[in-house]
ROKOL-268517 format. One record per residue: residue number from 0; residue in three letters; chain; y, z, x of N, C-alpha, C in turn. Coordinates in steps of 0.1 Angstrom, whole numbers. Layout:
BEGIN
(NUM,'ALA','A',(Y,Z,X),(Y,Z,X),(Y,Z,X))
...
This chain:
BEGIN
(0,'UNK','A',(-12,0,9),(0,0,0),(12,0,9))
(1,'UNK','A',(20,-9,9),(29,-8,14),(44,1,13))
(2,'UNK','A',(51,1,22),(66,12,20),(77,4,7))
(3,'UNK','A',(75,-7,9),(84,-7,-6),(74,-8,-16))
(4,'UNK','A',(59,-8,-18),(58,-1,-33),(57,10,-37))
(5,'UNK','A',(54,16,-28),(59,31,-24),(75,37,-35))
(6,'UNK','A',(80,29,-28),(96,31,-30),(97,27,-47))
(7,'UNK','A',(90,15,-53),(93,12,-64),(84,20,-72))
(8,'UNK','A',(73,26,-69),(67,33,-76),(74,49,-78))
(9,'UNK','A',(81,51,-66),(92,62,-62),(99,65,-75))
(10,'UNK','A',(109,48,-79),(119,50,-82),(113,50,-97))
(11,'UNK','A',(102,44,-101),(99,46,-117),(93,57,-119))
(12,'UNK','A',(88,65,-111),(82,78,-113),(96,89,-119))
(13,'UNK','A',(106,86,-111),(121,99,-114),(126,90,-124))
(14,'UNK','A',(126,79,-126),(136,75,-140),(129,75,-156))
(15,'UNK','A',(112,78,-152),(105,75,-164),(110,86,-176))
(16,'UNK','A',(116,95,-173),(116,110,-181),(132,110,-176))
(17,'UNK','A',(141,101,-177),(155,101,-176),(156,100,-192))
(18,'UNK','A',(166,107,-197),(168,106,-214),(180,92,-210))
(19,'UNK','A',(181,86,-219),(186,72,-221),(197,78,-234))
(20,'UNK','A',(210,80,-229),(222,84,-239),(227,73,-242))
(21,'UNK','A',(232,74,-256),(241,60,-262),(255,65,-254))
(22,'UNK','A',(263,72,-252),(276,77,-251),(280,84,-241))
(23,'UNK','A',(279,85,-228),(278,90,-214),(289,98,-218))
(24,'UNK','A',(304,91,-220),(315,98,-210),(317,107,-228))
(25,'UNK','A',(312,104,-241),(315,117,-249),(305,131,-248))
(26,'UNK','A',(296,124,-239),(289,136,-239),(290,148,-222))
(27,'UNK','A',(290,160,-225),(288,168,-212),(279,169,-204))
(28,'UNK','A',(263,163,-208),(253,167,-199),(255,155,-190))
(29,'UNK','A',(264,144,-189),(261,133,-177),(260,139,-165))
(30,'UNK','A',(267,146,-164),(267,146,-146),(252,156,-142))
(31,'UNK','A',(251,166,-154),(235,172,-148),(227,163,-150))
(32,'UNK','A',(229,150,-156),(212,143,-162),(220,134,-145))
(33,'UNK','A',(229,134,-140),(228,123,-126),(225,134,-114))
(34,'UNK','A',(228,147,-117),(222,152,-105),(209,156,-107))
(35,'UNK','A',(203,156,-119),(185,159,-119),(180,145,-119))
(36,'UNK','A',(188,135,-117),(182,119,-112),(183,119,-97))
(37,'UNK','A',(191,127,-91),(197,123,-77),(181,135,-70))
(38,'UNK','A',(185,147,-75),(171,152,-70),(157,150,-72))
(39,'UNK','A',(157,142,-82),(144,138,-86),(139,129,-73))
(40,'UNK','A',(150,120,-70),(146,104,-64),(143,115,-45))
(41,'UNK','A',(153,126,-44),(151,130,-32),(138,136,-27))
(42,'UNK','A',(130,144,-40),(120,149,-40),(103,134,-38))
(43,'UNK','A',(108,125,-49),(102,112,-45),(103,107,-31))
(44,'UNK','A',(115,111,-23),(109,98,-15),(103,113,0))
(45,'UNK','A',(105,123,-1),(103,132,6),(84,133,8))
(46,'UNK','A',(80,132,-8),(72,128,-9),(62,116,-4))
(47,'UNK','A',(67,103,-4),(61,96,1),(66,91,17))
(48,'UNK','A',(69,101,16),(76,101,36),(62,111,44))
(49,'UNK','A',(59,120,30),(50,131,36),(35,119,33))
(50,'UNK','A',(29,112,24),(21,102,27),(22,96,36))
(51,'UNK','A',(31,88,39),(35,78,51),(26,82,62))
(52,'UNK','A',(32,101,67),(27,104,73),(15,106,79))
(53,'UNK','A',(10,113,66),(-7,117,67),(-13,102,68))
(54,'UNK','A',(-10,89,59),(-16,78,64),(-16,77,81))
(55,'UNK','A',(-6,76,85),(-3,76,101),(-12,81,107))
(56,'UNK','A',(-10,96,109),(-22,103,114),(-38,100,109))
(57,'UNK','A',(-46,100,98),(-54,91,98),(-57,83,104))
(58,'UNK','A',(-50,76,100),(-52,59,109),(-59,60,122))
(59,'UNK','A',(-45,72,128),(-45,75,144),(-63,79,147))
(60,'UNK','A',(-67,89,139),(-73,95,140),(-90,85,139))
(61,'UNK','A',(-88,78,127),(-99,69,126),(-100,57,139))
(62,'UNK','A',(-85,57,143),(-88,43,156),(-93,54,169))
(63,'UNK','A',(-90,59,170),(-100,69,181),(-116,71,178))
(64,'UNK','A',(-119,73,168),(-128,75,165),(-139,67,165))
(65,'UNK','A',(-131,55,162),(-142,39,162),(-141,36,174))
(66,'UNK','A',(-135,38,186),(-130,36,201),(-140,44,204))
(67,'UNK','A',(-143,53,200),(-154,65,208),(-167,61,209))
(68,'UNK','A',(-169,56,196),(-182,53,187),(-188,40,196))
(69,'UNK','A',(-177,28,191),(-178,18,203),(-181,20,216))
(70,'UNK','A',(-173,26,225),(-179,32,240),(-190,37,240))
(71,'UNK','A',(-197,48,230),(-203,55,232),(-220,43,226))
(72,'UNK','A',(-217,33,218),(-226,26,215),(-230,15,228))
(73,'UNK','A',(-221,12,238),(-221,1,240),(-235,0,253))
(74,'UNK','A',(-228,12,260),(-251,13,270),(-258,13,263))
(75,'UNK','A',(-265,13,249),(-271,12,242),(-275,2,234))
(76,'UNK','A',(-269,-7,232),(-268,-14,225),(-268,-32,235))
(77,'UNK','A',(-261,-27,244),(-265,-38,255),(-271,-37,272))
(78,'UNK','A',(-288,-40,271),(-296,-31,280),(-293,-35,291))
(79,'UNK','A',(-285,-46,299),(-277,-46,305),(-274,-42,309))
(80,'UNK','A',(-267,-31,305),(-255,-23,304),(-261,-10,316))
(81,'UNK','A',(-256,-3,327),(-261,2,335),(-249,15,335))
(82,'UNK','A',(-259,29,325),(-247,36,321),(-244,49,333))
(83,'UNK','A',(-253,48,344),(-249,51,355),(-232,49,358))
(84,'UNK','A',(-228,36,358),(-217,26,359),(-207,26,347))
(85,'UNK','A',(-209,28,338),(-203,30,321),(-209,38,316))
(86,'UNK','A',(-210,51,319),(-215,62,311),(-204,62,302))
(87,'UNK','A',(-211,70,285),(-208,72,274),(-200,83,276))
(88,'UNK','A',(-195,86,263),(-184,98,258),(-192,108,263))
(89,'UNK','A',(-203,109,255),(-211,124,260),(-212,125,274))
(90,'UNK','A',(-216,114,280),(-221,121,295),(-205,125,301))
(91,'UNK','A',(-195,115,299),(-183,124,303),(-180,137,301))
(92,'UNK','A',(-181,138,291),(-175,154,285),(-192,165,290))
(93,'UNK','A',(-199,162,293),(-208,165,303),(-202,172,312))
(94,'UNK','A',(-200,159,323),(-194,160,333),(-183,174,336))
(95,'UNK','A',(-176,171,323),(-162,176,322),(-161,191,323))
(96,'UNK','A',(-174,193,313),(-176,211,309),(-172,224,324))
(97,'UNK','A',(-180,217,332),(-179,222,345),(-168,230,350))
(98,'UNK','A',(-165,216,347),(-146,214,357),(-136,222,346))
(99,'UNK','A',(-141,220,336),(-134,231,327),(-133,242,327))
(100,'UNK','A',(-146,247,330),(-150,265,331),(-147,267,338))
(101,'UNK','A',(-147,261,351),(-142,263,363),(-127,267,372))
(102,'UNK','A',(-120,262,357),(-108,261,357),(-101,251,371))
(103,'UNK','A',(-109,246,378),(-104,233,385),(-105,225,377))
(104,'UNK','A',(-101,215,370),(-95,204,358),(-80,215,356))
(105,'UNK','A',(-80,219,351),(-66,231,349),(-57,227,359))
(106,'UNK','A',(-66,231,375),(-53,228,383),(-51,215,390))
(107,'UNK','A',(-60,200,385),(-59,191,387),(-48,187,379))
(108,'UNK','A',(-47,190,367),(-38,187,354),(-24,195,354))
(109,'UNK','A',(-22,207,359),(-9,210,364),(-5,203,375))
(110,'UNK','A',(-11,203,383),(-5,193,401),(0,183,392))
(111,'UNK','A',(-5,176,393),(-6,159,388),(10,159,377))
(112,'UNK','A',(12,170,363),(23,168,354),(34,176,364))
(113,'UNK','A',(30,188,370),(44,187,372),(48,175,388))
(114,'UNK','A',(45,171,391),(49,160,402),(54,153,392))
(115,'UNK','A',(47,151,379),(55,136,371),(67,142,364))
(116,'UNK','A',(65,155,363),(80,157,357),(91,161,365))
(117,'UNK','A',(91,165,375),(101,160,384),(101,150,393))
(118,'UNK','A',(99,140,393),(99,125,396),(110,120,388))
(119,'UNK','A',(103,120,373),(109,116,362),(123,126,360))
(120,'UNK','A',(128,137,362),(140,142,362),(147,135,372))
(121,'UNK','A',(144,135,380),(156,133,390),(157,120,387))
(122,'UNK','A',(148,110,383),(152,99,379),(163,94,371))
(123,'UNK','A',(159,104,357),(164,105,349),(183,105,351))
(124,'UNK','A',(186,120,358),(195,121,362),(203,108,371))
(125,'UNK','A',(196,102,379),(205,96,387),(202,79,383))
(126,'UNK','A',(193,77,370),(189,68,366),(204,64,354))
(127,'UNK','A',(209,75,348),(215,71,337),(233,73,346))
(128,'UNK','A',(232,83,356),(245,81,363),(253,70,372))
(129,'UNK','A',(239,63,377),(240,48,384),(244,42,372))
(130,'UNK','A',(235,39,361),(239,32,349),(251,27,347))
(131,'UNK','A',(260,43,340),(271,45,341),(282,39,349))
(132,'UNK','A',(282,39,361),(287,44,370),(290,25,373))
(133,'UNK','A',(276,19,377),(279,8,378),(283,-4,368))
(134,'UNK','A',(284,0,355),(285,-11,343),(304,-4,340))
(135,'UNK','A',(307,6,348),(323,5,340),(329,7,353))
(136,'UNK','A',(327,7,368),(337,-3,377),(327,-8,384))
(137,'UNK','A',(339,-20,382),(337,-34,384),(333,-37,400))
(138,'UNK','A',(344,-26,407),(340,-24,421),(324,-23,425))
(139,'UNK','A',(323,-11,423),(308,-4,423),(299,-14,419))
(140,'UNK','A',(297,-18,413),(293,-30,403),(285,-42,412))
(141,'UNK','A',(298,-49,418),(299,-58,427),(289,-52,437))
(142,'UNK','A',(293,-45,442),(292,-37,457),(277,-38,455))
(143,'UNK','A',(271,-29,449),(260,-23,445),(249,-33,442))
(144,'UNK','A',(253,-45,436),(244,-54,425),(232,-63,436))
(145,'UNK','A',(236,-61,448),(225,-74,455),(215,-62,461))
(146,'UNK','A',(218,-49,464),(210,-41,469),(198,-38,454))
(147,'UNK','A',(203,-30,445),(201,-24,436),(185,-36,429))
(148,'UNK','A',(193,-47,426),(185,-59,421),(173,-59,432))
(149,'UNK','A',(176,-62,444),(167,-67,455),(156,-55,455))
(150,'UNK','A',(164,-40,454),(148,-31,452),(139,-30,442))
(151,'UNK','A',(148,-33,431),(142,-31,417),(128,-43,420))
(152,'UNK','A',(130,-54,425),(123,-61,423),(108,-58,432))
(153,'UNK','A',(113,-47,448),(101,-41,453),(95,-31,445))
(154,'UNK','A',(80,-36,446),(69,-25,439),(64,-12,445))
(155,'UNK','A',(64,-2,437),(64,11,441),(53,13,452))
(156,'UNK','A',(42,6,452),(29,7,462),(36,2,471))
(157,'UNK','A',(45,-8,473),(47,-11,486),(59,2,494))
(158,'UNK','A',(60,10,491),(66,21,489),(61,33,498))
(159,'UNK','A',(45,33,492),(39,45,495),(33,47,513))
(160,'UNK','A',(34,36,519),(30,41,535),(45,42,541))
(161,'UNK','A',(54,38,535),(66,43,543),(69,59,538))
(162,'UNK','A',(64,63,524),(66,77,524),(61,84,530))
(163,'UNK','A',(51,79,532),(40,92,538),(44,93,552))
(164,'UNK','A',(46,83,563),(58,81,575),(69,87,574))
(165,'UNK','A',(76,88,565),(86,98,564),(88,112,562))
(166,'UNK','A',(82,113,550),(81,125,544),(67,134,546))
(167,'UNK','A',(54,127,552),(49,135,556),(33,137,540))
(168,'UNK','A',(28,142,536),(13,141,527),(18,151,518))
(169,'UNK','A',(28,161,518),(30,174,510),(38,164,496))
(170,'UNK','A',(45,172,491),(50,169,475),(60,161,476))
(171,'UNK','A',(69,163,483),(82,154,486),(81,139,481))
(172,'UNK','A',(72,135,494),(66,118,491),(65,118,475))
(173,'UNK','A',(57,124,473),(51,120,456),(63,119,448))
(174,'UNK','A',(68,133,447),(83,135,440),(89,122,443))
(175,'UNK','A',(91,116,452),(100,107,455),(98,91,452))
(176,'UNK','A',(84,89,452),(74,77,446),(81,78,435))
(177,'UNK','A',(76,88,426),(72,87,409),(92,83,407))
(178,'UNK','A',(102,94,410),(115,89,411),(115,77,414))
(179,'UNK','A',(115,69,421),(118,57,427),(116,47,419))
(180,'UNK','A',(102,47,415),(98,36,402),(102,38,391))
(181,'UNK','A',(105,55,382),(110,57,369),(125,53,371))
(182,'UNK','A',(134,52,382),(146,53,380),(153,32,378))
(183,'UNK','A',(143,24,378),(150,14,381),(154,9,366))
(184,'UNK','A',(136,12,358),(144,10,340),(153,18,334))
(185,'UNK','A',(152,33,343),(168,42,336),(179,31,340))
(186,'UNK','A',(180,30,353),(193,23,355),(195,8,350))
(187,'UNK','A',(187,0,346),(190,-14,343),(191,-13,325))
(188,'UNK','A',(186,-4,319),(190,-4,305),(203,2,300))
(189,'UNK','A',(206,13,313),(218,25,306),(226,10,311))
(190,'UNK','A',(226,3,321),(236,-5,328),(241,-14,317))
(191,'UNK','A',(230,-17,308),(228,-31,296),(237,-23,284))
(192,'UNK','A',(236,-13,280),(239,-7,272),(254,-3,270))
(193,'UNK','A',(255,7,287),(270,7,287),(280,-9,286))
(194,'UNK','A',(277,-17,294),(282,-31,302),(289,-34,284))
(195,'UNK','A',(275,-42,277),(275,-47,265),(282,-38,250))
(196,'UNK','A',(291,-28,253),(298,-20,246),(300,-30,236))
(197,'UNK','A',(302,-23,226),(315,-39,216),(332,-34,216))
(198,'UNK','A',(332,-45,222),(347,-40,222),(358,-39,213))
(199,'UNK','A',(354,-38,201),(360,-37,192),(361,-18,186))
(200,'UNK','A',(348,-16,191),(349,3,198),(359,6,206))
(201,'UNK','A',(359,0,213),(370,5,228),(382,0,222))
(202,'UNK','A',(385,-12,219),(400,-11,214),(403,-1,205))
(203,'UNK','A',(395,4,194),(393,12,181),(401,24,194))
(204,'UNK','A',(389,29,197),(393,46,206),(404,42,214))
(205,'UNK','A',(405,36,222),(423,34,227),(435,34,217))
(206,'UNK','A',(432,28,204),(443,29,195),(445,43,189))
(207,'UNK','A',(435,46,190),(434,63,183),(440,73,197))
(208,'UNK','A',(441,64,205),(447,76,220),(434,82,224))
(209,'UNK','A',(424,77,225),(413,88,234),(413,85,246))
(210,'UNK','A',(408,92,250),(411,89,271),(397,86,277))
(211,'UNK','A',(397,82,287),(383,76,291),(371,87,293))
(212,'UNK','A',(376,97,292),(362,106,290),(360,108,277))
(213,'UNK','A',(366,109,272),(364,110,254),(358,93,246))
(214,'UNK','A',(362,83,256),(361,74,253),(345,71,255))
(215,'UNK','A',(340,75,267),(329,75,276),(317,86,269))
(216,'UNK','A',(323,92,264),(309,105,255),(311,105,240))
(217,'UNK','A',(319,100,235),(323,97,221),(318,85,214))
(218,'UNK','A',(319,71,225),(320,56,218),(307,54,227))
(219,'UNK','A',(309,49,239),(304,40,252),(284,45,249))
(220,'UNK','A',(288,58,252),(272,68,251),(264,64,241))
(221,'UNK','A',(270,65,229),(262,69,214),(262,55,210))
(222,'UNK','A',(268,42,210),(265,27,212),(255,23,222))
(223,'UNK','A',(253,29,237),(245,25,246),(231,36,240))
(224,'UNK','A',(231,39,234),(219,48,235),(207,42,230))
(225,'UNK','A',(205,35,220),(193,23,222),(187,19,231))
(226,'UNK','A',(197,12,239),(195,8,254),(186,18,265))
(227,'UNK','A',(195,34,260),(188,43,272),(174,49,266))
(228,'UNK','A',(176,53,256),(159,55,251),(152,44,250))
(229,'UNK','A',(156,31,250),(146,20,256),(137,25,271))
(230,'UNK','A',(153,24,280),(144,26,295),(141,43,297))
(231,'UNK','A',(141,52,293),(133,62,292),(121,62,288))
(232,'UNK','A',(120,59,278),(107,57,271),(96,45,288))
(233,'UNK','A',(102,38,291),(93,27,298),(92,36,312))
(234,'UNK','A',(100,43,317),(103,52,331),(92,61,326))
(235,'UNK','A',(89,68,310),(77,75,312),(66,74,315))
(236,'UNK','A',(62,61,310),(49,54,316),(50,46,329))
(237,'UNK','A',(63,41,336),(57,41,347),(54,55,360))
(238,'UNK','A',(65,64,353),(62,79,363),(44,81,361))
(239,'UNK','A',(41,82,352),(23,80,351),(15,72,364))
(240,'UNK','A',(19,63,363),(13,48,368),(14,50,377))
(241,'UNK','A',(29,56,388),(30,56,402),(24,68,407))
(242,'UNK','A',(25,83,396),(18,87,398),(3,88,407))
(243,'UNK','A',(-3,81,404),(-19,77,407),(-18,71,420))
(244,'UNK','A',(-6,59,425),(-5,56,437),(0,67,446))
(245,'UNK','A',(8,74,440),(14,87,449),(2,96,452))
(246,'UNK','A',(-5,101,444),(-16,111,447),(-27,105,454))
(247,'UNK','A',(-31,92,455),(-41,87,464),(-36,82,479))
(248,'UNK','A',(-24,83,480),(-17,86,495),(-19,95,500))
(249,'UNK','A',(-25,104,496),(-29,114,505),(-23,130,497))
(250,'UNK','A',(-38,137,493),(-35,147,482),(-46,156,483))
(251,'UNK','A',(-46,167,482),(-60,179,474),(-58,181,463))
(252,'UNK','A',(-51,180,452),(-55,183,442),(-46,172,432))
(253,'UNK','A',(-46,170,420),(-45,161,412),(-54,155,408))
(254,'UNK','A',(-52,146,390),(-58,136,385),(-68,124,393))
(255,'UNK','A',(-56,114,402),(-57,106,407),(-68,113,422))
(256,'UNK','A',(-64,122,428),(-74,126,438),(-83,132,434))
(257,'UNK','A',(-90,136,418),(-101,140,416),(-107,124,415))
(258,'UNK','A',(-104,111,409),(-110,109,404),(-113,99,420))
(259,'UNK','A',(-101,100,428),(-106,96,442),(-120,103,448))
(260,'UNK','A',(-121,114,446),(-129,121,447),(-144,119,443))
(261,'UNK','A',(-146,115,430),(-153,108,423),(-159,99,423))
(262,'UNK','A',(-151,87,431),(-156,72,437),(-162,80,452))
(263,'UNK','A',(-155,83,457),(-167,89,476),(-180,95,470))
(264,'UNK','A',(-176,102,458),(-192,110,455),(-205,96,446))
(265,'UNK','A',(-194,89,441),(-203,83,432),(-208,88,417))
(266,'UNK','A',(-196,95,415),(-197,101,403),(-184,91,393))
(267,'UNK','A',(-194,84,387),(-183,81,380),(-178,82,365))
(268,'UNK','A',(-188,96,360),(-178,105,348),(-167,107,354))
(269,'UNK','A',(-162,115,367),(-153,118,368),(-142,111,372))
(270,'UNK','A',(-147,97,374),(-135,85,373),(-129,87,360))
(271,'UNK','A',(-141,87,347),(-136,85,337),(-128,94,331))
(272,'UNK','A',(-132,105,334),(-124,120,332),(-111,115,334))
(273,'UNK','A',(-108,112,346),(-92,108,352),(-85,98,341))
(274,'UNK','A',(-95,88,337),(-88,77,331),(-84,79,319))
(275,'UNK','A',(-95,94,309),(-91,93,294),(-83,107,301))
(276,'UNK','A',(-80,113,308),(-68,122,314),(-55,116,308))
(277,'UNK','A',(-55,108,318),(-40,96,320),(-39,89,305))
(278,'UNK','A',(-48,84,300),(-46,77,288),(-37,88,280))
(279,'UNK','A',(-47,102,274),(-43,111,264),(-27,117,267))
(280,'UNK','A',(-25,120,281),(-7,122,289),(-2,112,286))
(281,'UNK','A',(0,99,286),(7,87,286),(7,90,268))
(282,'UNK','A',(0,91,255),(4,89,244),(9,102,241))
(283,'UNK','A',(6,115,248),(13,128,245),(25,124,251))
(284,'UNK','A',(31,121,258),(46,125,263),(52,114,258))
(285,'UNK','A',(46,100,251),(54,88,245),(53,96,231))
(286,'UNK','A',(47,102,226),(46,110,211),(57,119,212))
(287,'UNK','A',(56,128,219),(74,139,222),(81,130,226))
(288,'UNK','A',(87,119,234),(95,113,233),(105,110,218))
(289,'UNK','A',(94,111,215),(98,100,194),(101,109,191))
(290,'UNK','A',(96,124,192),(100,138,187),(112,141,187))
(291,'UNK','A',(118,139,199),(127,148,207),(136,138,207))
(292,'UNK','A',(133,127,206),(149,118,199),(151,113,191))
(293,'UNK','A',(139,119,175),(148,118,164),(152,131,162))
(294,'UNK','A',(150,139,170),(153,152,166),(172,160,171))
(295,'UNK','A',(173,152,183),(179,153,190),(195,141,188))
(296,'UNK','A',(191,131,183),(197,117,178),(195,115,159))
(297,'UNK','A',(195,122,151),(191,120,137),(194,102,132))
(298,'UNK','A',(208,97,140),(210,87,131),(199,79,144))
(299,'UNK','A',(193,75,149),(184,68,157),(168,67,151))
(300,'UNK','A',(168,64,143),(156,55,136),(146,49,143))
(301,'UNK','A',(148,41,154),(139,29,158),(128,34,164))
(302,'UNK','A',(128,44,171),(115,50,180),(105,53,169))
(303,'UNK','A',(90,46,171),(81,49,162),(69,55,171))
């Protein structure tokens, strides 16, 4: 069923039990019979916002579940199939129990997020301040534009033997990987965003006398902001991705070096362990994303 029959079914549900007056403006109950229409229709659509939802989750719930079923069918079903090399759901979570009880998985899974969450901050920060910085002077702009481009275009792997040369196997390197790759979509979307203002804003706020900071956190910000929850949103999955290159440069503990770990042993549950790891982090932190900026942003809609 779709969202507008939803909506039409909405809107005949609150008007079917509307009394139908010959004479509106001689009588006194209009304005209660328009505000028990106005609440009626709010309670309707609250309602089918709250379906919407539960369909959602469902869904979510059922496409996992036939993903599982599938994997977990497919050594079976094709004798080919060598589940030594593609073991099923079960023998993963097998595998997994161990490392659970053990509480090593625990501290594979803290190493691993927080390195990605400070990667991704400092990105963040210096991702949306370059942005800024270079889309409103023109100087900077100039100056900046043939370096900035020319890195964006080097890939973060090619990256990782000059960190480890620099910085040495400890955290730094990593922190500085996972930053490096998250920061280039901060800065190339905030850049799109601020640049492409409409100037019909900016004339607006100058007529009204605002000054360029008021102008800059008032107009410029809350127009560009599409743009920046664009490249935020994509800086969270690549901080993941580089992730994995950072911690296989040389690590003890993490995701990416257990599951390194994993291939020397020849264990490869615990490859897979790493992989439905990274999978489940990559749709938990794009899920709070959507959270935390419609929550944060109310008039910002688009994030689904």
């Amino acid at each position: 069923m779709t969202s507008l029959t939803l909506r039409r079914e909405s809107v005949a549900e609150i008007t079917a039990d509307v009394p139908v007056r010959g004479d509106h403006t001689a009588s006194g109950d209009a304005p209660p019979a328009r505000a028990e229409l106005a609440d009626r229709f709010q309670q309707a659509h609250a309602r089918s916002e709250r379906a919407r939802r539960r369909r959602r989750l469902l869904l979510n719930l059922a496409g996992i579940a036939l993903f599982l079923l599938g994997w977990e069918a497919i050594p079976h079903v094709f004798s080919w199939m060598n589940p030594a090399l593609f073991p099923p759901p079960s023998r993963v979570l097998q595998a997994a129990l161990p490392l659970i009880e053990s509480g090593e998985l625990a501290g594979h899974i803290t190493a691993s997020l927080t390195r990605a969450a400070a990667g991704f901050a400092i990105a963040l920060v210096l991702g949306i301040t370059a942005g800024i910085l270079t889309a409103r002077i023109a100087f900077l702009h100039h100056l900046s534009e043939p370096v900035l481009h020319g890195f964006r275009s080097v890939p973060s792997l090619a990256v990782v033997p000059l960190a480890v040369l620099w910085f040495g196997i400890g955290e730094l390197p990593k922190i500085a990987l996972i930053a490096w790759g998250a920061f280039f979509p901060i800065w190339i979307t905030t850049f799109i965003g601020v640049r492409d203002t409409n100037i019909v804003y900016l004339r607006s706020a100058a007529a009204l006398g605002a000054g360029r900071l008021r102008t800059l956190f008032l107009v410029i910000l809350p127009a560009a902001l599409p743009f920046i929850l664009a490249g935020v949103r994509q800086a969270i999955a690549v901080s993941l991705i580089v992730l994995v290159a950072a911690e296989l440069s040389g690590s003890t503990r993490g995701i990416a070096y257990m599951m390194s770990l994993g291939h020397q042993l020849f264990q490869v549950e615990i490859m897979f362990i790493g992989l439905v790891l990274l999978g489940t982090f990559g749709f938990l932190a794009d899920r709070l994303f959507v959270w935390a900026a419609r929550r944060l942003f109310p008039w910002y809609q688009s994030a689904s």
